[in-house]
N, CA, C and O atoms as a GROMACS GRO file, in nm:
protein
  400
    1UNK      N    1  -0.915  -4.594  -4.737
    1UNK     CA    2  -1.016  -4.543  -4.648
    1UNK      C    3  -1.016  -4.629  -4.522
    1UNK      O    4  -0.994  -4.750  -4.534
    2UNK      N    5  -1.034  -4.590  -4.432
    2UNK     CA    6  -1.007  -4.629  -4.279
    2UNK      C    7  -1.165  -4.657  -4.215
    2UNK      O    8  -1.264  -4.601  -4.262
    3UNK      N    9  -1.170  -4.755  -4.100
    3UNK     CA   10  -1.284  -4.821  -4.069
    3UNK      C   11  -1.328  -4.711  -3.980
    3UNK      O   12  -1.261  -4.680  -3.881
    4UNK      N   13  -1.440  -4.649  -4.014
    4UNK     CA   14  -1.482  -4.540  -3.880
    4UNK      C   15  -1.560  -4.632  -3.787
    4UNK      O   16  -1.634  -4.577  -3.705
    5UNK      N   17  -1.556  -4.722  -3.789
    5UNK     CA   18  -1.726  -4.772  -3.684
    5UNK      C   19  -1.642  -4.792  -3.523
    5UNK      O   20  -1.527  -4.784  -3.483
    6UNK      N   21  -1.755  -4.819  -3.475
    6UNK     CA   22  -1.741  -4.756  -3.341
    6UNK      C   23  -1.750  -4.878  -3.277
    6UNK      O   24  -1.852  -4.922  -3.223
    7UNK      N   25  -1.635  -4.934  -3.286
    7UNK     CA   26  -1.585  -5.090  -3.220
    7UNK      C   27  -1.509  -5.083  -3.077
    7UNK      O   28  -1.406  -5.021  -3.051
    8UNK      N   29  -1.569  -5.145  -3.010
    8UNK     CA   30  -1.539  -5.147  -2.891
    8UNK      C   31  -1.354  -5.221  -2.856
    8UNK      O   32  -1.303  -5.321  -2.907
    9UNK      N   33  -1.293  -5.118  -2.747
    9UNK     CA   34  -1.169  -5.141  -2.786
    9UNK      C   35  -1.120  -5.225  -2.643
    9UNK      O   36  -1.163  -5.192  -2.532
   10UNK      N   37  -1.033  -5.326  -2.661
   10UNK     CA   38  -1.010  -5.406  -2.513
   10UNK      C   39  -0.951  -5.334  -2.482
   10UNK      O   40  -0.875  -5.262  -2.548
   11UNK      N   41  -0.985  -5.338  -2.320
   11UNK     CA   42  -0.910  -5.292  -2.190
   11UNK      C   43  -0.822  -5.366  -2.123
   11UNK      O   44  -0.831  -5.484  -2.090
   12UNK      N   45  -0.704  -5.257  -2.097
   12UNK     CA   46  -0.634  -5.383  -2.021
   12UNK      C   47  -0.674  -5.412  -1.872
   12UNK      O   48  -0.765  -5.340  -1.830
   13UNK      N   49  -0.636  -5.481  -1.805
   13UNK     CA   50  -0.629  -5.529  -1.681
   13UNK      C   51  -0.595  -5.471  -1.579
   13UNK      O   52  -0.650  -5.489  -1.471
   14UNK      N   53  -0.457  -5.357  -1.606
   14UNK     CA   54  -0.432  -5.260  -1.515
   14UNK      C   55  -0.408  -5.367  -1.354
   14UNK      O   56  -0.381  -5.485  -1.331
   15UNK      N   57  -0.426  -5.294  -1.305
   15UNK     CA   58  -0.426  -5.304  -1.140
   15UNK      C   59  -0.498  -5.415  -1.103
   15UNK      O   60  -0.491  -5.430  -0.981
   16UNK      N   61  -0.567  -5.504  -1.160
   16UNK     CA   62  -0.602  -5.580  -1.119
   16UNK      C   63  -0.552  -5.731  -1.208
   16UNK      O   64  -0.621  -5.833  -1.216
   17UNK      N   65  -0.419  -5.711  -1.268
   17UNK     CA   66  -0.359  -5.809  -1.316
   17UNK      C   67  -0.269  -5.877  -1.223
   17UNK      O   68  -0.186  -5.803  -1.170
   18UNK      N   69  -0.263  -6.040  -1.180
   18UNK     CA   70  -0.180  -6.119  -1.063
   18UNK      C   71  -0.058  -6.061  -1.046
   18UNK      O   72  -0.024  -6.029  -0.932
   19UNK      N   73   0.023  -6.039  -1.150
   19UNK     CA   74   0.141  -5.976  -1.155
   19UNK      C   75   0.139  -5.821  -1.101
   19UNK      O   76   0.220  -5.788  -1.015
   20UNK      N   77   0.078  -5.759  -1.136
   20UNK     CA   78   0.073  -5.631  -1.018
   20UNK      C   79   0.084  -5.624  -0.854
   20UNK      O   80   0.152  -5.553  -0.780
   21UNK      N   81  -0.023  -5.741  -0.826
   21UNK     CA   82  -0.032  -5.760  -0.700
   21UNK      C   83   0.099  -5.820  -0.643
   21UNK      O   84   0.162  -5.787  -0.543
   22UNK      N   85   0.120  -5.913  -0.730
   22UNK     CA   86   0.301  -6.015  -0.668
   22UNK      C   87   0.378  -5.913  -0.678
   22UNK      O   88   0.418  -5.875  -0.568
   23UNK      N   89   0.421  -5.844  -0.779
   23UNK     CA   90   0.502  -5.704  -0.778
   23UNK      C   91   0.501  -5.653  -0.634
   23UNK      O   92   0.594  -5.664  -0.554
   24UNK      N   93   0.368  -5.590  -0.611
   24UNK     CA   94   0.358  -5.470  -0.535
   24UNK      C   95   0.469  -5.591  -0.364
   24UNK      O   96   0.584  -5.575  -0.321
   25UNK      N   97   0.368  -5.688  -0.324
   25UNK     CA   98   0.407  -5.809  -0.213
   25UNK      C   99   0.520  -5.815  -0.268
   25UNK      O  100   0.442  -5.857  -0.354
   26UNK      N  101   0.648  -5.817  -0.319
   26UNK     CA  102   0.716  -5.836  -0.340
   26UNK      C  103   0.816  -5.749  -0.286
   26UNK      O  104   0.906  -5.764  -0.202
   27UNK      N  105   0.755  -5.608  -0.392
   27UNK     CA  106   0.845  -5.482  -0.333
   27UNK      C  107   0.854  -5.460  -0.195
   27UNK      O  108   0.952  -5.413  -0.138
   28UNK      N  109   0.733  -5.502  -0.136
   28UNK     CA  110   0.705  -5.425  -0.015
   28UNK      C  111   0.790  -5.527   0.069
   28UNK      O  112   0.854  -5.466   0.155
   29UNK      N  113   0.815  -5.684   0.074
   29UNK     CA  114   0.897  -5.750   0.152
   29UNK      C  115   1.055  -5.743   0.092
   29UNK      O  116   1.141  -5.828   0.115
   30UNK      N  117   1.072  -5.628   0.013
   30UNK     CA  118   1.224  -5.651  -0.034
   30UNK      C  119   1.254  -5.516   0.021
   30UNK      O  120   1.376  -5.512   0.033
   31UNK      N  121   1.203  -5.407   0.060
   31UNK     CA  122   1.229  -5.298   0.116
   31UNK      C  123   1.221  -5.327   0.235
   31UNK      O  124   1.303  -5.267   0.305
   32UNK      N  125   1.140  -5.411   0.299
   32UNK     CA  126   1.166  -5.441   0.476
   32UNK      C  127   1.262  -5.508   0.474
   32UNK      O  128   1.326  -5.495   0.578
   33UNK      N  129   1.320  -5.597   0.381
   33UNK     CA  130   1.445  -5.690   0.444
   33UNK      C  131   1.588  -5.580   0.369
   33UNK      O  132   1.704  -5.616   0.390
   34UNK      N  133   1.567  -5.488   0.308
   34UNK     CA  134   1.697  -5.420   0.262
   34UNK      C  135   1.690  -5.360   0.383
   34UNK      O  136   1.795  -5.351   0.447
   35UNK      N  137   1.579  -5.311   0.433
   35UNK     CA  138   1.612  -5.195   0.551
   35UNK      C  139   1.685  -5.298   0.688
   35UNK      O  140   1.786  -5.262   0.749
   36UNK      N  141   1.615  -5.419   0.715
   36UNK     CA  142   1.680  -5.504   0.791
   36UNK      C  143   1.831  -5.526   0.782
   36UNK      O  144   1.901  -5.525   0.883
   37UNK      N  145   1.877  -5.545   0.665
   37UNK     CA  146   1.979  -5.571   0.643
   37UNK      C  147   2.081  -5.454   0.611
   37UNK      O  148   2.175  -5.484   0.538
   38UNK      N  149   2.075  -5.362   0.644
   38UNK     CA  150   2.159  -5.248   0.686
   38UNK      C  151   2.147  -5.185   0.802
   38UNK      O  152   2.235  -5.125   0.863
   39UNK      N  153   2.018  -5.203   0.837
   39UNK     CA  154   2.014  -5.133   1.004
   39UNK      C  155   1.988  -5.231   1.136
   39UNK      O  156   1.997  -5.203   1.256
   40UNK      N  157   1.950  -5.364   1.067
   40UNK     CA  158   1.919  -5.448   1.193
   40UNK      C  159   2.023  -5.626   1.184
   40UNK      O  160   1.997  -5.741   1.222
   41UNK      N  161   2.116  -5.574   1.129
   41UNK     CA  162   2.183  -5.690   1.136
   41UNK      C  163   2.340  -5.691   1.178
   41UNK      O  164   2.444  -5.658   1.123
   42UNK      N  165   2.299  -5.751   1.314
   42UNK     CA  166   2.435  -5.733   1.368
   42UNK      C  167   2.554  -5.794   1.273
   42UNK      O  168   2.529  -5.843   1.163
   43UNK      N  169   2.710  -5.785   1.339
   43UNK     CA  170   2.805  -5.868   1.334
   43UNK      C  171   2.822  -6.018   1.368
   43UNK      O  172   2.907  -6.096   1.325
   44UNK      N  173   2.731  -6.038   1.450
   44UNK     CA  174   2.742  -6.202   1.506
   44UNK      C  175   2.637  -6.255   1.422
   44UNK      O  176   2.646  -6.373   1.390
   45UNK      N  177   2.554  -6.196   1.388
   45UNK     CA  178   2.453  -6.287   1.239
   45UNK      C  179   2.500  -6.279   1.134
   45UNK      O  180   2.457  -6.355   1.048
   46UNK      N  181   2.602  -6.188   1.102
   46UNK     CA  182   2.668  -6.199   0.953
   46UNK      C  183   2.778  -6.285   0.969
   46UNK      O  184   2.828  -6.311   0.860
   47UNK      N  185   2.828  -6.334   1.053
   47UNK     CA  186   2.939  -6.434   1.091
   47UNK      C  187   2.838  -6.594   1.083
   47UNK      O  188   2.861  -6.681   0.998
   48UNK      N  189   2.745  -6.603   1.171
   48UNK     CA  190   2.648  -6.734   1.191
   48UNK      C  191   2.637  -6.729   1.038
   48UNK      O  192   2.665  -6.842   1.000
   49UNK      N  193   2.619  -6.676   0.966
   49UNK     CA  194   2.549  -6.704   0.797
   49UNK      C  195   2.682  -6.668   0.737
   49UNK      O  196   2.658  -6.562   0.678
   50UNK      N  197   2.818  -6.698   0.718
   50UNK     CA  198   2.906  -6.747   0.661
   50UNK      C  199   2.937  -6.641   0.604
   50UNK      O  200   2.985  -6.653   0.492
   51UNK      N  201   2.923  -6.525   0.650
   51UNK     CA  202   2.985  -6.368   0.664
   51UNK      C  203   2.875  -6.281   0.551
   51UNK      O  204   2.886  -6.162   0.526
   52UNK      N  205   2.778  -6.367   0.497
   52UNK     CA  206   2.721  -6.303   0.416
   52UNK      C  207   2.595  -6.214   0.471
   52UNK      O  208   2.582  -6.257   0.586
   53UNK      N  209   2.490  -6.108   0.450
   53UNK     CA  210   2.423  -6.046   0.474
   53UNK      C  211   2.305  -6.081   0.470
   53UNK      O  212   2.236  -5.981   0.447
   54UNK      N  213   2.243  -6.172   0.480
   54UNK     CA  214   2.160  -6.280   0.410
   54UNK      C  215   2.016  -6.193   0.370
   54UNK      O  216   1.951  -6.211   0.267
   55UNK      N  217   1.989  -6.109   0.461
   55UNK     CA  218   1.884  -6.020   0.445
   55UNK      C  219   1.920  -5.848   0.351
   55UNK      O  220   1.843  -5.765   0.303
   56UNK      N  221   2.013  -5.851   0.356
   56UNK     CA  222   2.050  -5.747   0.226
   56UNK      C  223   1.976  -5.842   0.069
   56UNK      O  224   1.880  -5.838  -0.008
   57UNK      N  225   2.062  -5.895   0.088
   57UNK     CA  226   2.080  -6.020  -0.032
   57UNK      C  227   1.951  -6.028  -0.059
   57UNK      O  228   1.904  -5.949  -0.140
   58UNK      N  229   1.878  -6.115  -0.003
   58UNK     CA  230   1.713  -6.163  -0.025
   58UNK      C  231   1.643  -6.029  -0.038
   58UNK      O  232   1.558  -6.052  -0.123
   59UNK      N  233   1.634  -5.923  -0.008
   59UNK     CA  234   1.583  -5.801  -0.034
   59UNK      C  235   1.623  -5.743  -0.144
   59UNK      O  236   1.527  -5.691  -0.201
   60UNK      N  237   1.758  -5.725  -0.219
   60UNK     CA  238   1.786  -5.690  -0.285
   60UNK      C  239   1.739  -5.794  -0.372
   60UNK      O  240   1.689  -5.726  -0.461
   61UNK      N  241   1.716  -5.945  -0.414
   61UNK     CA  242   1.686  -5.971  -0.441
   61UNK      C  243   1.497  -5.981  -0.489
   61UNK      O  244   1.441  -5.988  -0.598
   62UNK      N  245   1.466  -5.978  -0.399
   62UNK     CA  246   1.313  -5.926  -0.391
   62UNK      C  247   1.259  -5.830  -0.481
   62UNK      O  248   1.159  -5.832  -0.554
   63UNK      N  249   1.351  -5.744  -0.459
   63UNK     CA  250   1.333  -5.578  -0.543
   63UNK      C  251   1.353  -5.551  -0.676
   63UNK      O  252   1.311  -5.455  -0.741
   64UNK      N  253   1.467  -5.705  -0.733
   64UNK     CA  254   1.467  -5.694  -0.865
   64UNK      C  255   1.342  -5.757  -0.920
   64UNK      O  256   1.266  -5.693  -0.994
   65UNK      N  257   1.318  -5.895  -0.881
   65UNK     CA  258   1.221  -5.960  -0.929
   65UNK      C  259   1.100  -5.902  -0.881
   65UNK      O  260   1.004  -5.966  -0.924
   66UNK      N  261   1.066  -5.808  -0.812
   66UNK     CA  262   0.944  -5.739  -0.821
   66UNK      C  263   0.960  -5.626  -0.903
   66UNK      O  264   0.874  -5.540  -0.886
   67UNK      N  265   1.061  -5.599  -1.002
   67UNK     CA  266   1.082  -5.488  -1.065
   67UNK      C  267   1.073  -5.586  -1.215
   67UNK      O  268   1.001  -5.521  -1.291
   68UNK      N  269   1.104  -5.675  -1.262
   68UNK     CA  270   1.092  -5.765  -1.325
   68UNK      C  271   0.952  -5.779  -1.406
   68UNK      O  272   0.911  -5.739  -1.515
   69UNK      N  273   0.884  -5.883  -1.262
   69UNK     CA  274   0.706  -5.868  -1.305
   69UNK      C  275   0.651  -5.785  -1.328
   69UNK      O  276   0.552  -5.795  -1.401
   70UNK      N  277   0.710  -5.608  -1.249
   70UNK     CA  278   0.609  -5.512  -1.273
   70UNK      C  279   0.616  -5.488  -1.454
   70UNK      O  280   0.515  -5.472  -1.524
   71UNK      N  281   0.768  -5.488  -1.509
   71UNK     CA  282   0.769  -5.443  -1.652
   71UNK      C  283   0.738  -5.537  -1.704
   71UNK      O  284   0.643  -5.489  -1.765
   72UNK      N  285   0.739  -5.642  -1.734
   72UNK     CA  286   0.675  -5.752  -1.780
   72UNK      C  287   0.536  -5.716  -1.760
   72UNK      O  288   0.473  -5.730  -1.865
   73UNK      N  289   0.448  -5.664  -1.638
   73UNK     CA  290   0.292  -5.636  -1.697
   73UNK      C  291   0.266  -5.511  -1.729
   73UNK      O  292   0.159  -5.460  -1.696
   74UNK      N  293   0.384  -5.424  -1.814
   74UNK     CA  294   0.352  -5.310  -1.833
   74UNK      C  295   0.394  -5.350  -1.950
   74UNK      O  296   0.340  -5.272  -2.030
   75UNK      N  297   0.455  -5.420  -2.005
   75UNK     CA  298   0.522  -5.456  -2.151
   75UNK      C  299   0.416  -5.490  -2.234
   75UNK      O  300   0.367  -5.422  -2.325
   76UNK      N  301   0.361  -5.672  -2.169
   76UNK     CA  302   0.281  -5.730  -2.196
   76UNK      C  303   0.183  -5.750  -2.104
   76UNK      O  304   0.188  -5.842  -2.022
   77UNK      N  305   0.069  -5.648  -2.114
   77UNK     CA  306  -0.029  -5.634  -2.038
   77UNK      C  307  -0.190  -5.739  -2.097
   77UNK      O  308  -0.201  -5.774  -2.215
   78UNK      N  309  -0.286  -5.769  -2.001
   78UNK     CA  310  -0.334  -5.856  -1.986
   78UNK      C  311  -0.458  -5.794  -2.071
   78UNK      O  312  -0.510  -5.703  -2.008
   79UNK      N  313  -0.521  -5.818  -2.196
   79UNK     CA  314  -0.644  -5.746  -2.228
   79UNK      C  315  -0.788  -5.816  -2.236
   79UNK      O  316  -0.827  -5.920  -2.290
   80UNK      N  317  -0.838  -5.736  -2.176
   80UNK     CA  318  -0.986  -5.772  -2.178
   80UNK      C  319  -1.042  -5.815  -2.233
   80UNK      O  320  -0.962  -5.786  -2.321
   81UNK      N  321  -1.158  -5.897  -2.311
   81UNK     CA  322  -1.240  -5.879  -2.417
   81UNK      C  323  -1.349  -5.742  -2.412
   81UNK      O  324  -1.420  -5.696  -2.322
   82UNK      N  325  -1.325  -5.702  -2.553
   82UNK     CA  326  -1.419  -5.611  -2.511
   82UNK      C  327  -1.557  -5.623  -2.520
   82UNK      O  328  -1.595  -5.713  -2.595
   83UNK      N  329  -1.684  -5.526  -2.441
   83UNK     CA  330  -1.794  -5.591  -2.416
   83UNK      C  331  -1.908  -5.544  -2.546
   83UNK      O  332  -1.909  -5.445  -2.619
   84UNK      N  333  -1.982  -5.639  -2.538
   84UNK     CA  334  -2.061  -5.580  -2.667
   84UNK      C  335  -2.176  -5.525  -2.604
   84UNK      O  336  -2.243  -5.577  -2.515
   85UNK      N  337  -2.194  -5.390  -2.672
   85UNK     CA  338  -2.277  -5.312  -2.589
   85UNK      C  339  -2.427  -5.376  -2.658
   85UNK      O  340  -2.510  -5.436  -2.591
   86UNK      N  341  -2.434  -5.359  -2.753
   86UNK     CA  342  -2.581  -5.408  -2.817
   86UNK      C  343  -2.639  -5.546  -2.780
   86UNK      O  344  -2.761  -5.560  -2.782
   87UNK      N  345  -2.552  -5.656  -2.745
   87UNK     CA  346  -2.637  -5.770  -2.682
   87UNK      C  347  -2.707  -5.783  -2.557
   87UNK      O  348  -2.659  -5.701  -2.478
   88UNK      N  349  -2.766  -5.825  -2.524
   88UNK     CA  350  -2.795  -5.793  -2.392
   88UNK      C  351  -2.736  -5.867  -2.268
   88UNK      O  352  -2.679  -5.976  -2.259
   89UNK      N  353  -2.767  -5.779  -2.182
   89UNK     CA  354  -2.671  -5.768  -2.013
   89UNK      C  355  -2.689  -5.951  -1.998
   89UNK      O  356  -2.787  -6.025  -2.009
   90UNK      N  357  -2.531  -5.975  -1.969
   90UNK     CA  358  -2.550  -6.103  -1.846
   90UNK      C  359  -2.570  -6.081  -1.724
   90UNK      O  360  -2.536  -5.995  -1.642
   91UNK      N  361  -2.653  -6.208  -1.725
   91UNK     CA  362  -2.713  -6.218  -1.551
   91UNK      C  363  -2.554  -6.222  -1.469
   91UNK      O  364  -2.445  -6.217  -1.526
   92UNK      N  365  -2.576  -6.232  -1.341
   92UNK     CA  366  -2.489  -6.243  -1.251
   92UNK      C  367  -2.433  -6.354  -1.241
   92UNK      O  368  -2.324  -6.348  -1.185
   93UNK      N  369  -2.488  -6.522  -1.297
   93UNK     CA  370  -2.409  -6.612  -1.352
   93UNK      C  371  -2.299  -6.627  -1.410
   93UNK      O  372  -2.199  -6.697  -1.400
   94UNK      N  373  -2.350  -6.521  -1.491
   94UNK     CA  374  -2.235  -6.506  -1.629
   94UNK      C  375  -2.313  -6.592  -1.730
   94UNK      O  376  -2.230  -6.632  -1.812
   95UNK      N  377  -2.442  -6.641  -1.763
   95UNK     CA  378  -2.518  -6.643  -1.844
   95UNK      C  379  -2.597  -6.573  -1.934
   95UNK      O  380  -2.703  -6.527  -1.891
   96UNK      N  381  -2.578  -6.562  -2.006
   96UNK     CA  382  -2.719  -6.453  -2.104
   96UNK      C  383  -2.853  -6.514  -2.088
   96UNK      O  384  -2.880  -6.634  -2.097
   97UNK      N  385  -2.934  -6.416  -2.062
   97UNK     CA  386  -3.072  -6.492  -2.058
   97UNK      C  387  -3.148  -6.570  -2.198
   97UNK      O  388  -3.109  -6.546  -2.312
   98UNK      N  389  -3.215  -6.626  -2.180
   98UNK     CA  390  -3.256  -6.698  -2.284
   98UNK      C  391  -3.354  -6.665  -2.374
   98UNK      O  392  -3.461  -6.681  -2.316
   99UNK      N  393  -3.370  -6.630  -2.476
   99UNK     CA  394  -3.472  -6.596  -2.599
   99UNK      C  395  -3.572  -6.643  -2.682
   99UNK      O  396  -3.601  -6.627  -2.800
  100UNK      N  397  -3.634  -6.730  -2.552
  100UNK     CA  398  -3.766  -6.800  -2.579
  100UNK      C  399  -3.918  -6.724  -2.588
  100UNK      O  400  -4.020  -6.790  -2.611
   0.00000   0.00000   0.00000
């Protein structure tokens, strides 16, 4: 026989886990430097940097490791405690009031 009671279940973190946010900053500076580095990089800067693309590279780079953290917080996501509805509300401290 299986527990019917009505236990409050943790939430994850979602969108507001650190790793989402570094993800997202991540992606978003690895798609400006891939786009740099195919449309804004001459021949005389790929020669100065020892023929390599340096901004392909670091972008493409960017894009994995922001692809990285994102599955990593979709794998192992961050969970909440869950809240107990029957005790009563904390103050805005983050104290429970006192039961004097």
């Amino acid at each position: 026989m299986t527990d019917t009671t009505n236990k409050p279940k943790a939430q994850r973190a979602g969108a507001f886990d650190i790793r989402t946010f570094i993800a997202l900053l991540l992606g978003i500076y690895g798609v400006v430097l891939v786009v740099m580095g195919l449309f804004g990089t001459s021949d005389g800067e790929i020669n100065r940097d020892a023929g390599m693309n340096v901004n392909l590279l670091a972008g493409i780079g960017m894009l994995v490791a922001a692809a990285l953290l994102q599955l990593w917080a979709l794998r192992r996501p961050v969970l909440l405690p869950p809240r107990d509805l029957e005790s009563p509300e904390e103050d805005a401290v983050g104290e429970r009031p006192s039961s004097t």
